[in-house]
C-alpha positions as a Python dict, from the first residue, in 0.01 Angstrom:
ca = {
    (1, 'X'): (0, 0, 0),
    (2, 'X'): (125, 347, -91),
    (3, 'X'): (121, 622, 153),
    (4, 'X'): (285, 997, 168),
    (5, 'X'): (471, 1045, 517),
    (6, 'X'): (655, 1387, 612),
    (7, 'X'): (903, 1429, 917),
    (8, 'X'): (734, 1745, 984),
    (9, 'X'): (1088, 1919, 849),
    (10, 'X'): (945, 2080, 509),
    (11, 'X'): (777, 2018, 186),
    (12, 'X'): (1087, 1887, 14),
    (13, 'X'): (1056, 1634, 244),
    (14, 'X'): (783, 1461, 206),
    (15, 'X'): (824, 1096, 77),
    (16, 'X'): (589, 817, -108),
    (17, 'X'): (661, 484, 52),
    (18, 'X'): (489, 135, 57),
    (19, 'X'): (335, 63, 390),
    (20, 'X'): (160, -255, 534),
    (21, 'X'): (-178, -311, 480),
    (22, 'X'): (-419, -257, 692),
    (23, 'X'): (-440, -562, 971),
    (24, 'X'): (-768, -725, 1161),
    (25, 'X'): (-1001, -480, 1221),
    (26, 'X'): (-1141, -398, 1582),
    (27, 'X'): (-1466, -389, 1745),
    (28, 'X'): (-1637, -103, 1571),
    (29, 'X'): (-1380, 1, 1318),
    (30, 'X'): (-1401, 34, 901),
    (31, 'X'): (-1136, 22, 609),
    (32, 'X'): (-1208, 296, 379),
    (33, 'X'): (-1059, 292, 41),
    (34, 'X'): (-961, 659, -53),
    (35, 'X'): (-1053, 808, -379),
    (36, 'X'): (-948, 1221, -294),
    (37, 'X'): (-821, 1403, -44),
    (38, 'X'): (-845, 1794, -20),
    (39, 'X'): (-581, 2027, 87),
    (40, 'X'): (-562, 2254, 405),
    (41, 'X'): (-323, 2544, 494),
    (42, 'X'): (-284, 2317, 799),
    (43, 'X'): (-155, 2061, 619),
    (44, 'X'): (147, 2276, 454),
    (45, 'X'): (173, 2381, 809),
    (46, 'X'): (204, 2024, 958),
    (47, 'X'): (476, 1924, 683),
    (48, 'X'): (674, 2242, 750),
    (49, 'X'): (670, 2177, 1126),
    (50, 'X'): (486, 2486, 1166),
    (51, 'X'): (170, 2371, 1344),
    (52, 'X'): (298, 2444, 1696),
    (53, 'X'): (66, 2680, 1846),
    (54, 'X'): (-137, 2407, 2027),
    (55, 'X'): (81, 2343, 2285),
    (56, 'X'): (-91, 2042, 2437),
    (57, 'X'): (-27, 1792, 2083),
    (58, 'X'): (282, 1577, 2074),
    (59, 'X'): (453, 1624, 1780),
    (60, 'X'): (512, 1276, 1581),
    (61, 'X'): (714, 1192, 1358),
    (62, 'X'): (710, 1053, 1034),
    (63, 'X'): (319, 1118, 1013),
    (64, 'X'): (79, 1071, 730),
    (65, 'X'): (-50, 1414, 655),
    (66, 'X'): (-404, 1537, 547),
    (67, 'X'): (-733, 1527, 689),
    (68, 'X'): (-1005, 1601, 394),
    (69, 'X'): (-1065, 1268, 260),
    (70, 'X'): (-1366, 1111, 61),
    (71, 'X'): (-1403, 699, 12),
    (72, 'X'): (-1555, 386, -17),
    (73, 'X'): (-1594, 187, 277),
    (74, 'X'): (-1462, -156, 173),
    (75, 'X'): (-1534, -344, 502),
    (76, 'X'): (-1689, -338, 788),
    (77, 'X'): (-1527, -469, 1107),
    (78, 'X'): (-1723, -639, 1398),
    (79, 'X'): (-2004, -445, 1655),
    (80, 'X'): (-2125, -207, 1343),
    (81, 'X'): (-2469, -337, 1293),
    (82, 'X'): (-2593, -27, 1431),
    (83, 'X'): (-2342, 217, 1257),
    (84, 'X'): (-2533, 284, 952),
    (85, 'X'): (-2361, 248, 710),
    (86, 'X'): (-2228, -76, 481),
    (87, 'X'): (-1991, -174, 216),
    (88, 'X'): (-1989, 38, -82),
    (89, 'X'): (-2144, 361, 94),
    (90, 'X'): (-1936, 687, 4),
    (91, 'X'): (-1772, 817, 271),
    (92, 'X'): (-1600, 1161, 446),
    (93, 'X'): (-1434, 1180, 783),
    (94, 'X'): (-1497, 1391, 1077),
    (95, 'X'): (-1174, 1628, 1105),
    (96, 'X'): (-1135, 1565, 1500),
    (97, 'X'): (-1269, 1193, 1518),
    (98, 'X'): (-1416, 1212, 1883),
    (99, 'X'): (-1593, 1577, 1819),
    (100, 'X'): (-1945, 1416, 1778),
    (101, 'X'): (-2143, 1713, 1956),
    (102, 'X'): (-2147, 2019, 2127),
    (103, 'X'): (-1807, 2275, 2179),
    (104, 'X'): (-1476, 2037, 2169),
    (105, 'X'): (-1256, 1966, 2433),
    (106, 'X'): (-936, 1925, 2503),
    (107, 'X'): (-937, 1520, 2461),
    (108, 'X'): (-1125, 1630, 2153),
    (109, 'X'): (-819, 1773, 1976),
    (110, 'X'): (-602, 1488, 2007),
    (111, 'X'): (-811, 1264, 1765),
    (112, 'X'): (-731, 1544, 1444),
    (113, 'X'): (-692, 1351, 1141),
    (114, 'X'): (-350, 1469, 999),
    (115, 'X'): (-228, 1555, 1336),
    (116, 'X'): (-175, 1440, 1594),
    (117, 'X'): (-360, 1126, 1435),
    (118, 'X'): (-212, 996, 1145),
    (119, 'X'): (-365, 1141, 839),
    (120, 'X'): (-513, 1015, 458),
    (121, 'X'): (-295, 1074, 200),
    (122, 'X'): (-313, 715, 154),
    (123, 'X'): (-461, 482, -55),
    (124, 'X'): (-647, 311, 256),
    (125, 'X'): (-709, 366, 602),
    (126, 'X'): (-907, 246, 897),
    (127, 'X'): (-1158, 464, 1070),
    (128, 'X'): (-1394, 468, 1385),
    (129, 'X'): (-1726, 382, 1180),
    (130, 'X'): (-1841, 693, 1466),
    (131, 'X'): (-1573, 947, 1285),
    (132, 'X'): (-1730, 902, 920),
    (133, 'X'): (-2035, 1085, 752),
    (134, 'X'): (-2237, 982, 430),
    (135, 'X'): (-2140, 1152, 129),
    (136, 'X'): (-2472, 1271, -33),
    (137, 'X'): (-2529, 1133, -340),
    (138, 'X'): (-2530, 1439, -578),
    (139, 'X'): (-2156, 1500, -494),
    (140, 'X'): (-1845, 1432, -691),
    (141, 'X'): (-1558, 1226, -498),
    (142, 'X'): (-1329, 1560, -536),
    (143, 'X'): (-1638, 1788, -432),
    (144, 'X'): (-1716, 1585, -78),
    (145, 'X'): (-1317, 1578, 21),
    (146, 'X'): (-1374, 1954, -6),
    (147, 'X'): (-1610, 2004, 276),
    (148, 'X'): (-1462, 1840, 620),
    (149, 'X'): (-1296, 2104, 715),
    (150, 'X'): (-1316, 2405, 525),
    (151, 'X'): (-1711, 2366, 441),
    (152, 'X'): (-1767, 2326, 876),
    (153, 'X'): (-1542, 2562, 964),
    (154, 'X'): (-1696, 2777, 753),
    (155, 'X'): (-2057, 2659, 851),
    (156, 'X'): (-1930, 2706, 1236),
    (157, 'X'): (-1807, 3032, 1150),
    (158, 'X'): (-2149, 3136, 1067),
    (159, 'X'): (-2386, 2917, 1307),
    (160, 'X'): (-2146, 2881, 1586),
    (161, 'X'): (-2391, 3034, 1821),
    (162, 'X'): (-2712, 2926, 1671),
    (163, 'X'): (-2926, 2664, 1783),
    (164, 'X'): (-2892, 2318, 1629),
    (165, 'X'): (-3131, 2307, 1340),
    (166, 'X'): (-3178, 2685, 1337),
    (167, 'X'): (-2892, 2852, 1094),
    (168, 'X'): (-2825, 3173, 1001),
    (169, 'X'): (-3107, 3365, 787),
    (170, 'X'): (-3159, 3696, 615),
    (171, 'X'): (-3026, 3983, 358),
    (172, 'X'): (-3029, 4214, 695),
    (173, 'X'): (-2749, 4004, 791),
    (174, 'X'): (-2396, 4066, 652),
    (175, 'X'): (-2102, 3816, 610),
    (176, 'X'): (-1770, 3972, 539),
    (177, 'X'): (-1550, 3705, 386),
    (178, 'X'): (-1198, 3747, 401),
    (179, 'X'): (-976, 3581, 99),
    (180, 'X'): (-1071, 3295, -173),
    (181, 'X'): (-942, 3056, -12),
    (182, 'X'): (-1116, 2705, 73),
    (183, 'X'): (-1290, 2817, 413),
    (184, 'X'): (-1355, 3158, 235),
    (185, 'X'): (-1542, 3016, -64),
    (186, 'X'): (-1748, 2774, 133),
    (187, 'X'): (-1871, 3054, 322),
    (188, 'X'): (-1976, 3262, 27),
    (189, 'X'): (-2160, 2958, -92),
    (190, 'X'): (-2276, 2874, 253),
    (191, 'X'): (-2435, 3242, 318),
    (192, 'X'): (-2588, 3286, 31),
    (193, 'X'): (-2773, 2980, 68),
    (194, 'X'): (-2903, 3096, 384),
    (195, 'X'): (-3001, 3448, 228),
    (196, 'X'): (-2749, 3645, 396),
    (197, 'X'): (-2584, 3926, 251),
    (198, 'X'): (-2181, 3844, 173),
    (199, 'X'): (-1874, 4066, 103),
    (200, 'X'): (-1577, 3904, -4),
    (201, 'X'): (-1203, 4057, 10),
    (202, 'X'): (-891, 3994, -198),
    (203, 'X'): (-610, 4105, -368),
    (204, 'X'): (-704, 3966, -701),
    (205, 'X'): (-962, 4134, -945),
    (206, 'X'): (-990, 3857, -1129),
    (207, 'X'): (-1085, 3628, -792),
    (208, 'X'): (-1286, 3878, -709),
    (209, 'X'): (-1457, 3861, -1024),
    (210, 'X'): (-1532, 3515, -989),
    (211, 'X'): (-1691, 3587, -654),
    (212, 'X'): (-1941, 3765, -750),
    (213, 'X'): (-2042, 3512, -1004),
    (214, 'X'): (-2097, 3278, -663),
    (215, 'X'): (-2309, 3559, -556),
    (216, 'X'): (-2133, 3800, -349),
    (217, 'X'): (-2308, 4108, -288),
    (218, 'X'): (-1995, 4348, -282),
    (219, 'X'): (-1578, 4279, -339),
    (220, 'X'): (-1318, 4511, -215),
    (221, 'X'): (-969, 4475, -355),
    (222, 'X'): (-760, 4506, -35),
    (223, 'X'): (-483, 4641, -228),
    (224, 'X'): (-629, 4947, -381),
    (225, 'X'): (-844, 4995, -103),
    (226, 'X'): (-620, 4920, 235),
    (227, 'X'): (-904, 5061, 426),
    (228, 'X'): (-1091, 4826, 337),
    (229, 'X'): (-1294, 4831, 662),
    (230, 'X'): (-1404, 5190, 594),
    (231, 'X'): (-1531, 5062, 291),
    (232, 'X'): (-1741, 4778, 471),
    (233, 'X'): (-1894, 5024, 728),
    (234, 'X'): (-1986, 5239, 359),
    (235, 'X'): (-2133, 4948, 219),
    (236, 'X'): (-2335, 4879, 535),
    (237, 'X'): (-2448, 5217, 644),
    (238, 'X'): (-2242, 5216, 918),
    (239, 'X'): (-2349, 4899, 1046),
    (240, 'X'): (-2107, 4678, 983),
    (241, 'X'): (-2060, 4333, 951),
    (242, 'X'): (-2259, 4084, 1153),
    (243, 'X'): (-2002, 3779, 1118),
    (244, 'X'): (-1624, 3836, 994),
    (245, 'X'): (-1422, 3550, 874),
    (246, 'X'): (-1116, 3668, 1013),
    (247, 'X'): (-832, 3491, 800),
    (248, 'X'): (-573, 3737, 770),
    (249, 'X'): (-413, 3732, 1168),
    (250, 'X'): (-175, 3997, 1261),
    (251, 'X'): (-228, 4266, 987),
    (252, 'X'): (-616, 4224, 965),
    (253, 'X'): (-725, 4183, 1325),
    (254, 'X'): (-774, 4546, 1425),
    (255, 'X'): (-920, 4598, 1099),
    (256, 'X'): (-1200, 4342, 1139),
    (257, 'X'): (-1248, 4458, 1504),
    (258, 'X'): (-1288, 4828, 1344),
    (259, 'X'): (-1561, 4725, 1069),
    (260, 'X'): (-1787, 4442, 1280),
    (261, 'X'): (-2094, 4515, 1372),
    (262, 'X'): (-2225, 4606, 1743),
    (263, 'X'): (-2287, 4286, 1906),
    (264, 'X'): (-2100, 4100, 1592),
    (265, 'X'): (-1901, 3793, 1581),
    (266, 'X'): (-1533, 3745, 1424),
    (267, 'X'): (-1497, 3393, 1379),
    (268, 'X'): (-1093, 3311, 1417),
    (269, 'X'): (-1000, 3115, 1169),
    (270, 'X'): (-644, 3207, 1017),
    (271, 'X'): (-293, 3395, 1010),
    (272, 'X'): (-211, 3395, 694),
    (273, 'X'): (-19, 3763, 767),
    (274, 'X'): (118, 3620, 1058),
    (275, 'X'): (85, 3489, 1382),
    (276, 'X'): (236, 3754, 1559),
    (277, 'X'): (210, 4147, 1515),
    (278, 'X'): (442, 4342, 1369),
    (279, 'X'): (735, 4480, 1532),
    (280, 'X'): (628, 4800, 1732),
    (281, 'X'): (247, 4726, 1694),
    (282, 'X'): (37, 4736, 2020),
    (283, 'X'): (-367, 4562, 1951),
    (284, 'X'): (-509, 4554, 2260),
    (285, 'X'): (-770, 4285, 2213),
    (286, 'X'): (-1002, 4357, 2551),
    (287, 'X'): (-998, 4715, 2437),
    (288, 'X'): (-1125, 4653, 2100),
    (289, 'X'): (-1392, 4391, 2185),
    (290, 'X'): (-1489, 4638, 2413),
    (291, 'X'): (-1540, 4910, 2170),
    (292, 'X'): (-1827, 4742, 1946),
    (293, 'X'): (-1942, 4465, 2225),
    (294, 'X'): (-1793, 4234, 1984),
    (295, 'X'): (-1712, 3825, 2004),
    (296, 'X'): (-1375, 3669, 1882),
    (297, 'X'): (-1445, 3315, 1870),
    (298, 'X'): (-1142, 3041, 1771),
    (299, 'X'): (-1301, 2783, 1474),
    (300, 'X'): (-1154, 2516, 1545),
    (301, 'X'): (-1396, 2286, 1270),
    (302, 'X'): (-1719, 2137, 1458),
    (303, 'X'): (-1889, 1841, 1529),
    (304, 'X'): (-2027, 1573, 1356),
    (305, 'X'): (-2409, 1681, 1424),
    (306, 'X'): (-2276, 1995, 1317),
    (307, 'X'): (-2144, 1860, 931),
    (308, 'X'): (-2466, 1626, 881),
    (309, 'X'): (-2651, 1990, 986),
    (310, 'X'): (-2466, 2190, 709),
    (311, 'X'): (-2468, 1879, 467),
    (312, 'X'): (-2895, 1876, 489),
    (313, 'X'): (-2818, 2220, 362),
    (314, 'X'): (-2611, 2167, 58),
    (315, 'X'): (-2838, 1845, -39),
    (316, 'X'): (-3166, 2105, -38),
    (317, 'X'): (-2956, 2398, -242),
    (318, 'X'): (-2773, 2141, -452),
    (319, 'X'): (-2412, 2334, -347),
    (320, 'X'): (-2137, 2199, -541),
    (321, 'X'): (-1808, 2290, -351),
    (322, 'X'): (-1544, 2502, -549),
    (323, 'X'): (-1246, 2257, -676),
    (324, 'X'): (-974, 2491, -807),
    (325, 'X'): (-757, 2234, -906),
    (326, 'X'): (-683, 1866, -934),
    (327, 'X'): (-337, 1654, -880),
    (328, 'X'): (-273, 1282, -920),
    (329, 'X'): (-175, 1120, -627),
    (330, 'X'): (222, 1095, -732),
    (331, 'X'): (210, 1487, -704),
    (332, 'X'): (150, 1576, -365),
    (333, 'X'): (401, 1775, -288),
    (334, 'X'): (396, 1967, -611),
    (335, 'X'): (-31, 2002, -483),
    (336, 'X'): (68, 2109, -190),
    (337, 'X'): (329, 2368, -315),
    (338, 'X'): (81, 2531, -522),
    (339, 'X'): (-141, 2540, -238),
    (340, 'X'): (133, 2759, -9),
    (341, 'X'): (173, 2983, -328),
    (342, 'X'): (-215, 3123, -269),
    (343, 'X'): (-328, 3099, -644),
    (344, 'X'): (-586, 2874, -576),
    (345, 'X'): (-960, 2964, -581),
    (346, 'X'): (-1163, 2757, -339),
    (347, 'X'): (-1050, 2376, -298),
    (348, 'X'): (-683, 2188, -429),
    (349, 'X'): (-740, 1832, -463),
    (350, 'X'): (-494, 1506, -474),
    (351, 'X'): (-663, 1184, -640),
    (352, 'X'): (-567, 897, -462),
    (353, 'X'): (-748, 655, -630),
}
């Protein structure tokens, strides 16, 4: 069996090797055969040995990286005759495998697919049959690897503090997306199939462009407009924006705490400026939640009542998640390359199969 493994010590690095196949499985477990799996920032991060800022994960080495993965379930082992699901059903996994409810714990984060748990850029790999949701049938292979974790962190981002069952709703209600990326895009699909009004950011025209042919009610070139959040209190009368997908980190922060609306919610959700401010800059965060009565809430994904929630969604709207691009499985590393260079638009997929 073929597998990818990186020593956490760069991209460079990373290696295809043969690995055993899968032995007996246990009491409640299933061997999924993996078609695609879908790239994360946190997966460059986890090759480059730059996923450090939870301090409570043990760093292992070599690891299989990845954690977006869609599949077939080839076999069921024994105690699953109440798991729903069988041989042959289509298959994505839950990005933290014990998150099955509620806000997630501590214990929680040490089941992450990718890290600390080995991950699925592999052709096969055994799963809790509790960590795995039903792909719905409308979906692609490449299209349901795209939605563990960017399409629930983005749905999270959103409905974090909404009732189960009870999303989101209304034009009166203003997303502010920040970037293209994967989490990004899923949001602008996401929010305007709830209704809600979205406003997307980038540096590219031409992604911009193709945001507003997803919907998005306004686009703001950050570039030619680096006050950007004066131009999303314009656009909103003042208001602001109800929920900000804050991507950006260190040189975006103050912005988005400048621009949300009274009461609002900036989800966490990236540093791709940084994790740290720049030399000589001062954000007082208590000060500027202060100022607009504002939440700053980490995403760190959701549960899995949480996924089947946003997946009843996308089966009613149809919602086909964004691929940008496709690799075969022999060019990981070049996938994942392209993915650090940010010229992808929504989702960059590896076909294992």
């Amino acid at each position: 069996m073929k597998q990818w493994i990186s020593a956490q010590d760069g991209l460079d690095s990373i290696r295809l090797v043969d690995a055993p196949e899968p032995e007996k499985l246990q009491d409640g477990e299933v061997l999924v055969r993996i078609h695609c799996v879908a790239l994360n920032f946190r997966d460059t991060e986890v090759c480059m040995g730059h996923y450090n800022h939870h301090k409570t994960l043990e760093q292992r080495t070599p690891i299989v990286p990845c954690s977006d993965m869609c599949g077939t379930i080839e076999k069921l082992g024994p105690r699953n005759d109440d798991c729903g699901l069988k041989e042959g059903d289509r298959v994505m996994g839950i990005f933290n495998q014990t998150h099955l409810k509620g806000q997630i714990t501590e214990k929680d984060m040490s089941s992450g697919l990718g890290f600390p748990l080995s991950g699925v850029l592999t052709r096969y790999r055994v799963f809790p049959a509790y960590g795995l949701v039903k792909v719905p049938d409308y979906l692609k292979d490449d299209e349901a690897a795209a939605l563990p974790i960017a399409a629930v962190t983005a749905w999270m981002a959103i409905n974090t503090f909404q009732p189960l069952g009870q999303p989101l709703t209304g034009v009166d209600k203003v997303v502010l997306l920040q970037g293209t990326g994967g989490v990004s895009i899923s949001g602008l699909q996401i929010a305007k199939a709830l209704g809600l009004t979205a406003i997307v950011t980038s540096s590219s025209d031409a992604k911009l462009d193709r945001a507003r042919k997803l919907g998005a009610d306004h686009t703001i070139n950050y570039k030619t407009t680096p006050a950007w959040q004066d131009k999303v209190l314009e656009l909103t009368g003042g208001k602001g924006a109800d929920v900000i997908f804050e991507t950006g980190g260190a040189e975006t922060l103050e912005k988005s705490f400048s621009c949300v609306a009274y009461g609002g919610l900036i989800s966490s959700i990236g540093y791709l400026s940084g994790k740290e401010d720049a030399p000589g800059a001062r954000i007082n965060a208590n000060v500027l939640a202060l100022r607009r009565n504002v939440t700053l809430k980490g995403m760190l994904n959701g549960p899995k009542e949480r996924f089947e929630e946003m997946l009843g969604l996308y089966s009613r709207k149809q919602i086909h998640p964004v691929v940008d691009r496709e690799f075969e499985f022999g060019q990981a590393k070049d996938a994942l390359k392209y993915l650090v260079g940010g010229l992808h638009f929504g989702k960059v997929v590896v076909k294992v199969a």
